[in-house]
N, C-alpha and C positions, 0 to 999 in steps of 0.2 A: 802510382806504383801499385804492382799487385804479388800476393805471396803466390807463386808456384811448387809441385812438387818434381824435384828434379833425383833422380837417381844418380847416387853419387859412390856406388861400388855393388860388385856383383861377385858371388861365390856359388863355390856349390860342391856336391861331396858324392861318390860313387862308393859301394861294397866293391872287395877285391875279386869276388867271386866272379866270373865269367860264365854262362851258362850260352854255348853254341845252337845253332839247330841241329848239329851233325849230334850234339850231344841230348837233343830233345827228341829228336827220330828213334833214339833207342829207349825211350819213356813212352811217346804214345806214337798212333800211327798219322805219322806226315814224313815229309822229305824236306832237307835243307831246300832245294829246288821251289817245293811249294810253296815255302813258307817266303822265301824272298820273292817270287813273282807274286803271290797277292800281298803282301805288307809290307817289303822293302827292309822287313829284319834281319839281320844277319845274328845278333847276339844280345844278351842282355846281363844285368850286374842283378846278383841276387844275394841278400842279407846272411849272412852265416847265424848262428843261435847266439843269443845277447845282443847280437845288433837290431837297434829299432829306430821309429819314427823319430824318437828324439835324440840319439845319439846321432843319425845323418845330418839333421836339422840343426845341430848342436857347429857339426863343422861345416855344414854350408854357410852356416851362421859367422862361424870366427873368418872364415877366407871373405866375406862380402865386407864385414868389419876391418879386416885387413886393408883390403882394398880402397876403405873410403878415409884410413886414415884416421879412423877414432876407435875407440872401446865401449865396450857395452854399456857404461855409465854413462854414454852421450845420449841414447837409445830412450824414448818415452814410452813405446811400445812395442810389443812382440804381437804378430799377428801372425799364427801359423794357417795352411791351407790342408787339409790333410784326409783324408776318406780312412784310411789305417791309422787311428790314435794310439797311444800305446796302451791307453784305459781308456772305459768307460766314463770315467770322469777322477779327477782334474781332467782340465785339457792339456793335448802336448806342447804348447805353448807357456804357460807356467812351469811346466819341467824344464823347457829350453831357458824360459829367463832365472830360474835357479840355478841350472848348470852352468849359465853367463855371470852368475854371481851379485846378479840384480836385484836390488830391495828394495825399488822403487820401479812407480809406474806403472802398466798392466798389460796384461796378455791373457789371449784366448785366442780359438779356432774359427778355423771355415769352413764350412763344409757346401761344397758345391762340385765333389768329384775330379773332372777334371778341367772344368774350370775356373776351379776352386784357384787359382792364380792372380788370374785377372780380378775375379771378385773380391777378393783379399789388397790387392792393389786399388781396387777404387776403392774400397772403405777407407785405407789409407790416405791415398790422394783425398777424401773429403774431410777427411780429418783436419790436417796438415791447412787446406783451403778453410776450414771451421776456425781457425786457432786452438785447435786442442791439444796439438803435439809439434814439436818441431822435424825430433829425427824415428821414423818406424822402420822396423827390422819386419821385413815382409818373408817368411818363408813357403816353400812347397814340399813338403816330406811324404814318401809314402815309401810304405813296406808291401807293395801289392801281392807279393808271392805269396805271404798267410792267410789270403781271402782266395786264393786260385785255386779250383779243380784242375788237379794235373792229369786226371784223367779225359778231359774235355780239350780236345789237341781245337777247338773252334774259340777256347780262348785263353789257355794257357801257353800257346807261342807270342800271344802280342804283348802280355807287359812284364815289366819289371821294376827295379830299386833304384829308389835314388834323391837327392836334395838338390836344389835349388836356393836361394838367399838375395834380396837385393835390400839397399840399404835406401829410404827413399827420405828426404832432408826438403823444409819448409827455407826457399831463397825467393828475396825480394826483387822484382826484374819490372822492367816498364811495360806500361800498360799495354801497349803494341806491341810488343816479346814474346814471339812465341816460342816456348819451350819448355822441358820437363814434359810429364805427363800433361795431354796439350787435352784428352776425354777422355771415359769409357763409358761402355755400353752394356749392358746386361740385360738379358732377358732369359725367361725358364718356361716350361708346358707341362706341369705334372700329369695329363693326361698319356704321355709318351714313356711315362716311367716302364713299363713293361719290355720296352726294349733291348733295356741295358740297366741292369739291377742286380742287386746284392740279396740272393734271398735268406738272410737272416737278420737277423738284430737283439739288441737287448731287450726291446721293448716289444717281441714279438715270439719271437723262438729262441730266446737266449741262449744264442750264439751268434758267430761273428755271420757263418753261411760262406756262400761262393761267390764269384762272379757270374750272371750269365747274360747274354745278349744277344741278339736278332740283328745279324751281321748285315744283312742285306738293309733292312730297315736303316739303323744306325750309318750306315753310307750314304743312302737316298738324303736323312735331315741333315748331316755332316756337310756335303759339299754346297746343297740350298744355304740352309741357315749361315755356314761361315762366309761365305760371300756375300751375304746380305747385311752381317754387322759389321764386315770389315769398312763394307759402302758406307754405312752410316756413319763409319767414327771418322771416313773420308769426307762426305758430306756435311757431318758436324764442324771440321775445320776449315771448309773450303777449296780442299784441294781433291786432285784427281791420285788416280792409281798409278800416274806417270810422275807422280810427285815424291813416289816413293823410293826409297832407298835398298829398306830391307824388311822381309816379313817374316816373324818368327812365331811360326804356328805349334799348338801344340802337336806333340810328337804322336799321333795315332795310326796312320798308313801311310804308304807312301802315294798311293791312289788319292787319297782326299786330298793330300796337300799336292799333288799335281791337278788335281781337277779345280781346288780352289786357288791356286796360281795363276791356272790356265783360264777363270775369269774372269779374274781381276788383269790380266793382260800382263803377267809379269814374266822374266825372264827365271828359268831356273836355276838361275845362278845369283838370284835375288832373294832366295829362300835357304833360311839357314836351315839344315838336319844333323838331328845327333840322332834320328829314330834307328839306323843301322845299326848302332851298339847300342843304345841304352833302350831301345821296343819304347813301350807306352809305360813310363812314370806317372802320371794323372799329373796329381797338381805340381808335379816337381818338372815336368816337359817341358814348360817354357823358362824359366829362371836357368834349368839347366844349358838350354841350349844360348839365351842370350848370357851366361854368365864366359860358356866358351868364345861368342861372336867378338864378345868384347877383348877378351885376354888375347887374341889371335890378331884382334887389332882390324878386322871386318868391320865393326862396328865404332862409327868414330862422329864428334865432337860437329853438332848441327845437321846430323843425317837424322831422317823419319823413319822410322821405326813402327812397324805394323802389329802387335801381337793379337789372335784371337783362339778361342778352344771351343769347343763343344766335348759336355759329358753328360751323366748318367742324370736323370729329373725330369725330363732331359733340360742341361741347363745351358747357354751359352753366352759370348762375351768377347769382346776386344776393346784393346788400350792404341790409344796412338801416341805416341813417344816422340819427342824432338831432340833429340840426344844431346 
């Protein structure tokens, strides 16, 4: 027999707020038009004041818990993913497991941008595989709108707000079983950070800073490198890209994830997208979008599951899921 890690509920949590591009064309200069043929966005959910990384997290957190049928006291750890904490320190993860009313066990952060998901998920998955935890509350929270220059229409139309939540539970299955989180993969290039970077920090110009990024660049390593780890976590378990079911990439263009579709041989009706209303959430894109695959009922019981991301470090990463 062996322990696996099997995801056993999925949530996630959006701001009410609505932010168009008909309503961003009168902020800086672009067009609804532009802004859908290069990125595939139509709109995004943006935090109102008092809303933060940890209140989003907080309900993406209760609907994942909902879902899987227990309460936060089942829970060994909180491991949030997050680029927008709501402090410098504590981590937003210890505020979430206060707000869940947890007094046992532990929690901390990830930071790996956008994705920050996956990486958050396999520290789990080894966990869970170590014997050190049985059930981990995995989230993606960001508030990206408090790091955007809205003056910068080259990257203030792609992201926005939002949570993610899955609930990931150590099950005993035969050794020839394949399922649950079946690998992941990760890898980073600090040489690349120039691309897609935050120019400020606590420990540099104490401030939070903006976003900025070299769009053209950030596409070229995008469609390369996601297609390259997707291969591997195919590769790692033996099976082809026809083996697959469903791929839920993080939500960044809709150009990359049609190019990385398009070589891995998959149909586009095989790739979930939430990036038309929600833009680019970082670490909260994929839980967000497999938390809707699943509730809608697309995602179902023995299908393969592809997730991979690439963000800012430049960092990247994919999970292969047996659902």
């Amino acid at each position: 027999m062996a322990i696996v890690s099997r995801i056993i509920g999925t949530g996630s949590h959006l701001p009410d707020k609505v932010l168009t591009n008909v309503e961003l064309s009168k902020m800086v200069d672009t067009t609804d038009d532009w802004i859908i043929d290069r990125t595939g966005i139509r709109e995004r959910r943006i935090c109102k004041e008092g809303e933060t990384t940890s209140v989003l997290a907080l309900q993406a957190a209760e609907n994942a818990l909902e879902a899987a049928g227990i309460t936060a006291q089942d829970i060994d750890q909180v491991i949030v993913a997050t680029t927008t904490p709501d402090s410098t320190f504590p981590s937003t993860a210890t505020k979430v497991q206060a707000m869940l009313g947890m007094d046992h066990g532990f929690a901390f952060d990830v930071q790996a941008v956008c994705s920050g998901f996956i990486f958050a998920l396999s520290i789990a998955d080894n966990a869970i595989r170590a014997g050190q935890s049985k059930r981990i509350l995995v989230i993606g929270s960001e508030v990206f709108s408090r790091i955007i220059d809205w003056t910068d229409r080259t990257t203030c139309v792609l992201f926005g707000d939002g949570a993610g939540a899955v609930v990931v539970e150590a099950q005993e299955v035969a050794d020839d079983q394949k399922v649950g989180i079946l690998s992941t993969h990760l890898h980073s290039d600090g040489k690349l950070r120039e691309i897609l970077y935050c120019d400020g920090g606590p420990g540099s110009t104490a401030t939070t800073g903006h976003v900025r990024m070299l769009g053209r660049e950030v596409f070229r390593h995008a469609v390369t490198n996601l297609a390259a780890v997707a291969n591997e976590a195919l590769e790692a378990n033996g099976l082809e890209a026809k083996d697959l079911d469903w791929l839920v990439p993080h939500q960044a263009n809709k150009r990359i994830l049609d190019g990385t579709a398009k070589k891995l041989g998959l149909r586009e009706d095989q790739v979930v997208i939430t990036l038309d209303r929600h833009a680019n959430t970082s670490a909260a894109s994929i839980p967000l979008a497999l938390d809707e695959a699943v509730r809608d009922g697309r995602i179902k019981e023995g299908q393969y599951v592809l997730t991979e991301a690439m963000g800012g470090g430049l960092t990247w990463g994919s999970a292969l899921i047996r659902w």
